[in-house]
C-alpha positions as CSV (number, residue, x, y, z in Angstrom):
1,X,0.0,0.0,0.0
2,X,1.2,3.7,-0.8
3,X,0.6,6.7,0.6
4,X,0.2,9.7,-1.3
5,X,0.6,13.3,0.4
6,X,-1.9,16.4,-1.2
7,X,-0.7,19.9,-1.1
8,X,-0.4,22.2,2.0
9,X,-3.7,23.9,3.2
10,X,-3.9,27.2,5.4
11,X,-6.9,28.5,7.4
12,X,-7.9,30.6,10.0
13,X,-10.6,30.0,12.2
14,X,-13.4,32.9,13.2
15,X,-13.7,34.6,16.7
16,X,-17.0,34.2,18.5
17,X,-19.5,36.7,17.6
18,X,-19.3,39.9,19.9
19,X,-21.6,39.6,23.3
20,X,-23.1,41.2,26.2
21,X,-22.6,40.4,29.9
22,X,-23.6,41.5,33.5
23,X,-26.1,43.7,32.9
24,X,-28.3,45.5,35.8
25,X,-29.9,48.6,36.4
26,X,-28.5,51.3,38.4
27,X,-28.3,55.0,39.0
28,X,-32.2,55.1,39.4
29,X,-33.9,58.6,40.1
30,X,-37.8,59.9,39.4
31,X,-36.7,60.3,35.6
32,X,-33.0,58.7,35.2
33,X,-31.5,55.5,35.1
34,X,-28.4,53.9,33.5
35,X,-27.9,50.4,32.2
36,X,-24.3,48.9,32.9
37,X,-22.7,45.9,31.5
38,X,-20.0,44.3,30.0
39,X,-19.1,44.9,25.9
40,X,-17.1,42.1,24.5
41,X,-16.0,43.0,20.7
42,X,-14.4,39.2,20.1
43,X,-12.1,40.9,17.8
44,X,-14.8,42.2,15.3
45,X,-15.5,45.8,15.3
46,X,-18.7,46.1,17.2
47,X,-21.5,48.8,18.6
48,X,-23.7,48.7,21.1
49,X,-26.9,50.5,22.5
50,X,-29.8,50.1,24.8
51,X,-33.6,49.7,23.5
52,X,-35.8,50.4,26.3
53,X,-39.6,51.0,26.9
54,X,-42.5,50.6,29.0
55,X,-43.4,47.0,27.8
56,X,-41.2,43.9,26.2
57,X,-42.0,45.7,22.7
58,X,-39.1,48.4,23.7
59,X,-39.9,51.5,21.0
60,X,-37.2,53.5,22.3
61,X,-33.4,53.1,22.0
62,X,-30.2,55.2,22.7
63,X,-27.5,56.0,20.3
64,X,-25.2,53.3,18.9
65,X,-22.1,53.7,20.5
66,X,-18.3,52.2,19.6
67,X,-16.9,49.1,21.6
68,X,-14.2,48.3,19.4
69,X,-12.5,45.0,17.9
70,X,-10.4,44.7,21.2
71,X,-10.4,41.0,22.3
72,X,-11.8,41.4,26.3
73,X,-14.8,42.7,27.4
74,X,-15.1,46.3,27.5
75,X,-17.1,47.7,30.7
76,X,-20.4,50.4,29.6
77,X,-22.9,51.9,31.1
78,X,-25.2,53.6,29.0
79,X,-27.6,56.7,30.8
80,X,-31.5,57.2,30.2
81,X,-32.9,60.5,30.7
82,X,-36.6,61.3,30.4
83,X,-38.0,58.7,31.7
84,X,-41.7,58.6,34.0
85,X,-41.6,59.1,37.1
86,X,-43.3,56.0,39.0
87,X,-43.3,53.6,36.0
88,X,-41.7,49.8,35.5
89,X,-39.5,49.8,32.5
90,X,-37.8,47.0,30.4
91,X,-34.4,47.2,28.9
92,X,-31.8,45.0,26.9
């Protein structure tokens, strides 16, 4: 039996797609809040921003901000303003 070797091949295998981690709530007033977490680019360059709203539906979202293409996590904490005084809001 012989054995017969092809030609050389190179490749380069992809980063995990950017994510989000450890995010809460914080900095709560009558018509503020802010929403902190952890940014983690994975190498690709990446934005990020908070859609937020009175039910699961959202309707309102912040401006898209820069993370990067670093390869950690990148801690942000992104501010609301204008927000009802009394009222239970969702965020992601």
């Amino acid at each position: 039996m012989s054995t017969t070797s092809g030609t050389t091949t190179t490749f380069t295998t992809g980063d995990l797609p950017p994510s989000v981690s450890g995010t809460a709530a914080g900095s709560i007033t009558a018509s503020d809040a802010s929403i902190s977490g952890d940014v983690n680019p994975n190498r690709v360059a990446t934005t990020y921003r908070v859609e937020y709203g009175t039910t699961v539906a959202y309707g309102s979202q912040t401006t898209a901000v820069s993370a990067g293409a670093g390869a950690s996590a990148v801690a942000v904490s992104v501010p609301l303003s204008g927000l009802t005084s009394s009222t239970t809001y969702h965020a992601r």
